[in-house]
TORVEXVEX-166365 format. One line per 4 residues: their letters; for each residue x, y, z of C-alpha. Coordinates in steps of 0.02 Angstrom, whole numbers. Example, Ala and Ser with C-alpha at 12.3 -4.5 7.8 and 13.67 -1.06 7.14 Angstrom:
// TORVEXVEX-166365
AS	615:-225:390  684:-53:357
// end
This chain:
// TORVEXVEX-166365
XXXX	0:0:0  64:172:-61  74:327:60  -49:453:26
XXXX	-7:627:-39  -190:683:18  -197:848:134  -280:733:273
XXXX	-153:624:263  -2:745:277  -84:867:397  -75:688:509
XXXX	111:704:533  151:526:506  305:420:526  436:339:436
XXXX	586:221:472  723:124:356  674:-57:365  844:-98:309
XXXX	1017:-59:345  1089:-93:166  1076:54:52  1032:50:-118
XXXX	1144:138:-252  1081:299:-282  1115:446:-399  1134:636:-300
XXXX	964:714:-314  810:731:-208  795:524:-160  966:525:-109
XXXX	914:676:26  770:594:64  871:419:88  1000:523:201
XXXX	875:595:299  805:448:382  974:361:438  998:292:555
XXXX	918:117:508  792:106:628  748:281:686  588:333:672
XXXX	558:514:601  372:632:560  343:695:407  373:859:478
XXXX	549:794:554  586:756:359  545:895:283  681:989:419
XXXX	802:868:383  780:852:192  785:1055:171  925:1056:284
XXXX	1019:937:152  970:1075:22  794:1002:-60  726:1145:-102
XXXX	866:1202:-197  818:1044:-303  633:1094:-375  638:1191:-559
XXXX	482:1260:-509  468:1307:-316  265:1304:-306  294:1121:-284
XXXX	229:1038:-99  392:974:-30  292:867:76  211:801:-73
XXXX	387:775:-170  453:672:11  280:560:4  324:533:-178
XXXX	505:463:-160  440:383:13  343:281:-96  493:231:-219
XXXX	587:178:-62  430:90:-5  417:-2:-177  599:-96:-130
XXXX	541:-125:48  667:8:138  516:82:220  386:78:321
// end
C-alpha cells in the first residue's frame, strides 16, 4: 500500500523508518536527501521531522519550479523507497 499525498493524510504528521540497513545505489538528487535523511536504520522520524532534515540537506534548492509541496515530493520518493521495501 502506497502513502498518501492527500492533505488529510499529511496534515496527520506521520512516521517513517528504514526497514533496512543496506543502502541502495543511488544517484545525488532529491531520493538520495530523502534516503539520508532517515538514517539511522531504525529511527523513526514525522513527516514534519523530514521535511527539516531534507531542506536542511538543500531540497529545495532541487525543485525547477518552487510552487511544488515538498511534503508532497518526500511522500512521492517515500513511496519509491517503499516499492523496494526500505520503508515503512
Amino acid at each position: 500500500m502506497r502513502f498518501s499525498q492527500s492533505r488529510a493524510y499529511i496534515n496527520s504528521n506521520p512516521r517513517f523508518a528504514l526497514t533496512t540497513a543496506s543502502r541502495p545505489k543511488l544517484q545525488r538528487g532529491q531520493m538520495t536527501i530523502v534516503y539520508e535523511s532517515l538514517e539511522p536504520y531504525r529511527k523513526d522520524y514525522s513527516l514534519e521531522e523530514l521535511v527539516r532534515r531534507c531542506v536542511e540537506r538543500n531540497y529545495r534548492e532541487t525543485f525547477e519550479g518552487r510552487t511544488t509541496d515538498i511534503r508532497k515530493s518526500i511522500l512521492y520518493h517515500l513511496n519509491r523507497i517503499k516499492s523496494v521495501r526500505q520503508v515503512n
